[in-house]
N, C-alpha and C positions, 0 to 999 in steps of 0.2 A: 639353401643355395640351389639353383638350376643352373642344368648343365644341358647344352645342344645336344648333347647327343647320347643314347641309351648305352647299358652295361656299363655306368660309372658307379665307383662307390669313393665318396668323399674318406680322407685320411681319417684313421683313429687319430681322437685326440691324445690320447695314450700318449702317441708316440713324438709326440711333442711336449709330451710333461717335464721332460729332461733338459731343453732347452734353457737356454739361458735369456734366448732372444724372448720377452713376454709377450702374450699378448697375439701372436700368431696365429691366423686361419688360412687356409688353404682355399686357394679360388680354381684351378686348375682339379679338372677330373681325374682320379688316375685309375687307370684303365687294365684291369688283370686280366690279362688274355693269351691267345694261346699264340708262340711267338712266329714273327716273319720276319724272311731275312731278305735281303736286296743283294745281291752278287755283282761283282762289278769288275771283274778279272776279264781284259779282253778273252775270246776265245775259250767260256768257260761251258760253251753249251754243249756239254755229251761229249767232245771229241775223245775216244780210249787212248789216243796216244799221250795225252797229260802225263807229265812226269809227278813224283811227289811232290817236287819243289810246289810246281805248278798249284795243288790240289791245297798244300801249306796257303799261299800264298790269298787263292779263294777264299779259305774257312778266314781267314785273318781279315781278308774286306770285307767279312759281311756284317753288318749293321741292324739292329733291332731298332726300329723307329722307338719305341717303349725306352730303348737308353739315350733319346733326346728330352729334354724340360725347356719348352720352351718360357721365357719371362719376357712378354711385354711392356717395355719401361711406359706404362701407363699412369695416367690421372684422373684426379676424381671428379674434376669438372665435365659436368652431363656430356660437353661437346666431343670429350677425350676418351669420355668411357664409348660412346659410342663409336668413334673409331677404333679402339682398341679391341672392341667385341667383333667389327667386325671382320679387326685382322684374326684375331681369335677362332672365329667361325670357317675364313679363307681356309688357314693352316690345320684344322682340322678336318675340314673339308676336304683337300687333298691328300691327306696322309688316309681317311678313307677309302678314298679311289684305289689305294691301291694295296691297304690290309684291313683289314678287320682288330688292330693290335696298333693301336694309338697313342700317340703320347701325351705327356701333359702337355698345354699349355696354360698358364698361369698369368693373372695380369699384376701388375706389381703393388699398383695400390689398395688389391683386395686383399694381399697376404698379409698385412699386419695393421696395428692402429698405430701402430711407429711411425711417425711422422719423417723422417730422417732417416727411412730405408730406400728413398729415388735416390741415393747415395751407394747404393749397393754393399761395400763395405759392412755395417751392422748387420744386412741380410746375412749374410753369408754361414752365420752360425746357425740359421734356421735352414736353408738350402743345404745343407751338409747333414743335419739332422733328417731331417724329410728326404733326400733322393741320393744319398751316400752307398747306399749299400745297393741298390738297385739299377742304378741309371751310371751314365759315361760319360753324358755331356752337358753343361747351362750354355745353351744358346739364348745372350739377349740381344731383342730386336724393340726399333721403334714401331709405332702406329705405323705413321708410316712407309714400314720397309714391305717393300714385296720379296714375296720365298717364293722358291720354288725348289718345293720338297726332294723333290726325286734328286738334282743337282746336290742340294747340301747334304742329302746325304752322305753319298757320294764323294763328296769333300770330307767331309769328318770320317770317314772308312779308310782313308788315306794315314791316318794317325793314331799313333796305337795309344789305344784309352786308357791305358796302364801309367803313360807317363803323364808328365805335369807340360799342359799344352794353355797357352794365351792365343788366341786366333783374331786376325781382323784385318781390315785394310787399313795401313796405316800414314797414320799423320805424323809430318813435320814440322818444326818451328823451323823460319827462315832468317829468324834474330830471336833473341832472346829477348820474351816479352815480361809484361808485367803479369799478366793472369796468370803465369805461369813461375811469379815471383822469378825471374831471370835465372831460372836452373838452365842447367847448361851453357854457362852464356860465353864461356869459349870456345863452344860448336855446340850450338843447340839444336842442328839438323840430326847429330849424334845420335837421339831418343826418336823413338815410333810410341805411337798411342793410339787407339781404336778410334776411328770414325763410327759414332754409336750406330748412324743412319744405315751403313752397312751390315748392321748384325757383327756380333761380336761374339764367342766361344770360350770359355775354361772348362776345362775337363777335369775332371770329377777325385782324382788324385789332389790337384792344384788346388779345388774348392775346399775339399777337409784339411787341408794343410794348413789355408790361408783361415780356414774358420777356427782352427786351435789359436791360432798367432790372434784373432780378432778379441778370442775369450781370455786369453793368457795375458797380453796385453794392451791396452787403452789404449784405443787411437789419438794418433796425436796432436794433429794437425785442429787450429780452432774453426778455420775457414773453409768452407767448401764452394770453389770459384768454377774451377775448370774440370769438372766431374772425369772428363774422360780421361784426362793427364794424371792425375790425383790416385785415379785406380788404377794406371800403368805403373806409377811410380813405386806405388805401394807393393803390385806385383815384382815386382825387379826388385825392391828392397837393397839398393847399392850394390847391386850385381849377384845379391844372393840366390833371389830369383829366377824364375825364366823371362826373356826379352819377349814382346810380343812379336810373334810370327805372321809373315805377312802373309794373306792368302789372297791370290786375286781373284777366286770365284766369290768374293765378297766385295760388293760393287755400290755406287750410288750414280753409275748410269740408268738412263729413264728404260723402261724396257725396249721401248721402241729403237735402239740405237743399235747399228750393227757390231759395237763391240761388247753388247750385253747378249749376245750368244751362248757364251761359257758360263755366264754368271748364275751362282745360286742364289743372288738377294740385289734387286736394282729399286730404283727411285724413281717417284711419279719428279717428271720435269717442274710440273705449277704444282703451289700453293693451293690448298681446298677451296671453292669457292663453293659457299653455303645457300648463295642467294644472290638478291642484291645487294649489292657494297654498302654499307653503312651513308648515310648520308651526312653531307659537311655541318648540316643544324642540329644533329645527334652530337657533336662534340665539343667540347670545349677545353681549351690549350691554355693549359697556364705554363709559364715559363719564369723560372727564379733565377733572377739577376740581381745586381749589387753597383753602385752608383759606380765603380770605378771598370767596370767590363761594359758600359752604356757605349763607346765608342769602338769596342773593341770587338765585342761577342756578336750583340745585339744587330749591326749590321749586316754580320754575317748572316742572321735569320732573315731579316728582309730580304738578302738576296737571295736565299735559296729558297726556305721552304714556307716562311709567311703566310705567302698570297695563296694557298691549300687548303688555312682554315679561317674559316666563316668567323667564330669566334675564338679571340686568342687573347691574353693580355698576359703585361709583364708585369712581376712585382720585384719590387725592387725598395733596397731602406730610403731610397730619395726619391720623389715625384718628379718628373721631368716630361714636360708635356707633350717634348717634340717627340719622343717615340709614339705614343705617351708610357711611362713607368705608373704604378699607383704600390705607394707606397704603404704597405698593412699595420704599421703602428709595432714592428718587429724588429730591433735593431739586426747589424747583419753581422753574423758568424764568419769565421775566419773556414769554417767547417760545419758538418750537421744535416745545419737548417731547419731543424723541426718544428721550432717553433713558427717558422716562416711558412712550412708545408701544413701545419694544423692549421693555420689560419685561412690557408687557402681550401682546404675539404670544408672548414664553413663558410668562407664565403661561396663557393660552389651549391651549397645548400640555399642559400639567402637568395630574395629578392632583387640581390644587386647585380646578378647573371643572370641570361636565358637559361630556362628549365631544360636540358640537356639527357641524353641516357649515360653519356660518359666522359668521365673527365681522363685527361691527359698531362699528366705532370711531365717536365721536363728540365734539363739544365739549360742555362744558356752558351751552355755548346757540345748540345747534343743536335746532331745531324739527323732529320729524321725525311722519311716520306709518307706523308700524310694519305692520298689517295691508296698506299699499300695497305694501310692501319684501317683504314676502311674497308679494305678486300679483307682481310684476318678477322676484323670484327662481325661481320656477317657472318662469321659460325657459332657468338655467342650468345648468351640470352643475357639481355641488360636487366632483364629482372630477377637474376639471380648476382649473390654475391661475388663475382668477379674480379680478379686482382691479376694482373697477367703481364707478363714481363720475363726479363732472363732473371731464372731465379738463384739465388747464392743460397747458402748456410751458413750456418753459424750454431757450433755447439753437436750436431748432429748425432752423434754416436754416445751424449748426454744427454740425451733430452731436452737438443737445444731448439730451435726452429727455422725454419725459411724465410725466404724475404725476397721481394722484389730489387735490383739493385738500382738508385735513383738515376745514375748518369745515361742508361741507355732507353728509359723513359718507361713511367709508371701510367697502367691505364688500372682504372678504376672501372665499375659500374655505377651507377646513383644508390642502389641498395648496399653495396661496399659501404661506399661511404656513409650516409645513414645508418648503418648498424655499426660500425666503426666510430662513429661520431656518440653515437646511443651508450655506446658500450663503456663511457666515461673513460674511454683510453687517452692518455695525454703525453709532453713530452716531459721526461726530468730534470729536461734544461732546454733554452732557446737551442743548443750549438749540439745537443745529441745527432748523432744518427739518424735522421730523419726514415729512409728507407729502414731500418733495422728496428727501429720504436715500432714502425708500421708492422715488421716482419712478427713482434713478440706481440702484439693486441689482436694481430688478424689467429696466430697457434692460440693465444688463450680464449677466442672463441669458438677455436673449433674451424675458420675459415680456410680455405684453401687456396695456394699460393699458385698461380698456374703458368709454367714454363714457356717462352716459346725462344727458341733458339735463336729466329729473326733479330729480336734483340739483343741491342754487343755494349756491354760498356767500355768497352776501348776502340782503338782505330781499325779500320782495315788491316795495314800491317800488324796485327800484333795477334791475328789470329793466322790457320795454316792456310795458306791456298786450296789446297785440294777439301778443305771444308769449307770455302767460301763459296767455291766451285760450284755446288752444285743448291746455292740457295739465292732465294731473293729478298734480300734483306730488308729490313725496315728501318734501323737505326745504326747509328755508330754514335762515337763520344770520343770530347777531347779535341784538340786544336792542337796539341804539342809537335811540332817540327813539323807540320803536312799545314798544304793548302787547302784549307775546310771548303771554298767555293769548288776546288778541285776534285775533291775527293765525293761533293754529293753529288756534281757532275758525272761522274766516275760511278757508282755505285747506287746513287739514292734518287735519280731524275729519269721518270718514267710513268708508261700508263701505270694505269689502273692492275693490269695483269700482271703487266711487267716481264722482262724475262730473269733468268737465272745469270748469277754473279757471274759466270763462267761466260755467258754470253758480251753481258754487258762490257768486262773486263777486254774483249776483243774489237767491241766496238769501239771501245774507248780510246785506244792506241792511234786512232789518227785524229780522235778529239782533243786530247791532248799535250 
């Protein structure tokens, strides 16, 4: 393992023998040095008239950068390690500038071969093993989130590391939705849950508590949909818990905003741009329909998002010329579709399409924005295996796997597929789980499932505002009680760059 920066010594394995969580390596340097403290008591510099209280009150804020850990909710796709290394490098980089006495930081997908630990939950008995007895705080952040060290300190000094603390900016439901299985649904503004993009904190009392409850007993829950809700609820445990506490120096304003002044963690306004946008002859759009949504769904795509790509077709169990439909010899599921979706990755491979870098599976009423999917694809390499989408669970804390979820649309790369294809993985029925058959052949290769938030399998409404806030989406799903011409109007009709949902969302109000 290398590590940026000298006086590291990687953990004894030792001390990991006890664990329960297998399999565990440590990515993050830890750093034994000689300690610094940060004072942050106004009025702390030399004055003799300090009273005790005063002098109490100092020793109590001062903070050892060495009791932060930070965890990078990172991936192991090249494009993700590379941002993630280089948040990695940022925050040590700064914690530098001002000690000699550093802390970890760790990226998430180097700590284990557990596939099922971007789940955080199963970590948690290995993070309790490893920095229980030494450290205060797990600070996790995304790629990315911008820090700025000196401020969070600063924040977490504020709280006594003794107790059991949940930190983060938080989010509300504004109805009780479905990802969230309709808890709360007679006040679901009731519940706060971490905005991940913020950075989020449990302190270190809270982490071994919850790491006994993780070994004691099995988690329960089969699905893992809404990661961020799922580990609030879990924390809170029906009020047994601590509620998460809201901190507002925990921010996903862009830095440049004048009320990211105070903040110890803001957000780049855009989306990465890697290069040039992917081009419209790079893609191909398949879209799964069914004889009896031909009048209903399917013109909804014509009107919105269509005319975006170059090459696009419908399959459908009936051929119907006027779209045109082309019918794959698949009867149609009531559910699944897998058999419908296998037939589509080979004909993607065949003769009968243009040779492509990347295909795009979709529903036929999933809302999407094509020129954005081409801004996002420009940080990928289509010659590596690629599968990228909002990703779910299933089974996680067993040894279950990840998956792409199919409603808010599945991108492929052409080596995906080919080796997906190679790998004699098939479905066990026409009506299976199409996305979820995908999710178990891509783990029993070894492949990686790769996250991006942009993608939503549900509506607009059914996630929080202040998380829609501050992104530019690609997708939404579903047509249920909303005007789908409306809503991509609304959300998904825009350049290339596009701005942030917070924007658009205001431009919106006299469009419609």
């Amino acid at each position: 393992m290398h590590c940026e920066l000298p006086l590291c010594a990687q953990d004894s394995p030792r001390m990991l023998s006890n664990s329960p969580h297998i399999g565990h390596k440590v990515a993050g340097c830890v750093l034994f040095l000689s300690f610094f403290h940060i004072n942050f008591a106004a009025g702390s510099s030399g004055k003799s008239s300090q009273s005790q209280d005063d002098m109490h009150v100092i020793h109590n804020n001062q903070l050892d950068l060495r009791e932060i850990v930070f965890v990078i909710q990172s991936q192991s796709n090249s494009f993700h390690v590379r941002q993630a290394e280089r948040r990695r490098e940022d925050l040590l980089y700064q914690a530098h500038s001002l000690t000699e006495k550093l802390p970890v930081v760790s990226l998430l997908h180097r700590l284990s071969d557990n596939e099922g630990d971007w789940s955080i939950l199963p970590l948690l008995p290995y993070l309790s093993q490893s920095f229980g007895k030494n450290s205060s705080w797990i600070v996790f952040l995304e790629e990315e989130t911008d820090v700025k060290m000196t401020i969070l300190a600063q924040v977490l000094a504020k709280f006594d590391k003794n107790k059991e603390w949940f930190l983060g900016k938080p989010l509300r439901d504004e109805e009780s939705t479905i990802i969230h299985h309709y808890a709360f649904a007679e006040n679901p503004s009731v519940f706060k849950y971490p905005d991940f993009a913020a950075a989020w904190a449990l302190s270190i009392p809270l982490v071994v508590r919850l790491a006994n409850k993780v070994r004691d007993e099995p988690l329960k829950s089969d699905f893992t949909i809404d990661l961020k809700h799922e580990v609030a609820l879990y924390i809170w445990d029906n009020g047994k818990g601590p509620n998460l506490t809201a901190v507002p120096e925990l921010c996903t304003e862009p830095e440049s905003s004048p009320q990211a002044q105070h903040c110890a963690t803001t957000l780049r306004k855009e989306p990465p741009l890697c290069g040039e946008p992917v081009h419209k002859e790079d893609i191909f759009v398949a879209v799964k329909t069914c004889r009896k949504f031909h009048s209903e769904r399917v013109p909804v795509i014509k009107k919105t998002w269509e005319k975006d790509a170059l090459y696009l077709e419908y399959y459908s169990d009936h051929a119907d010329p006027t779209i045109p439909t082309i019918n794959l010899g698949v009867p149609n599921t009531e559910r699944g579709h897998c058999g419908k979706t296998f037939a589509i990755l080979q004909r993607f491979l065949s003769s009968a399409v243009p040779n492509t870098k990347w295909l795009l599976v979709v529903d036929d009423d999933t809302l999407i924005s094509l020129p954005r999917l081409q801004v996002l694809l420009s940080c990928y390499d289509p010659s590596e295996p690629v599968c990228l989408g909002e990703r779910y669970g299933y089974g996680l804390s067993q040894g279950g796997y990840s998956y792409i979820t199919g409603g808010g649309g599945m991108v492929f790369s052409r080596e995906a597929v080919v080796r997906l294809l190679n790998s004699g993985c098939k479905c066990y029925s026409n009506d299976a789980p199409d996305d979820m058959v995908l999710g178990m052949c891509l783990n029993a290769l070894g492949l990686p499932v790769t996250h991006s938030p942009l993608f939503h399998q549900a509506r607009p409404e059914d996630y929080a505002g202040d998380f829609l806030a501050h992104q530019v989406p690609i997708s939404f799903h579903k047509h249920w009680n909303i005007d789908p011409v409306a809503v991509f109007n609304k959300w998904l009709k825009d350049d290339l760059r596009a701005k942030t949902s917070d924007e658009l969302s205001k431009s919106a109000k006299t469009e419609l």
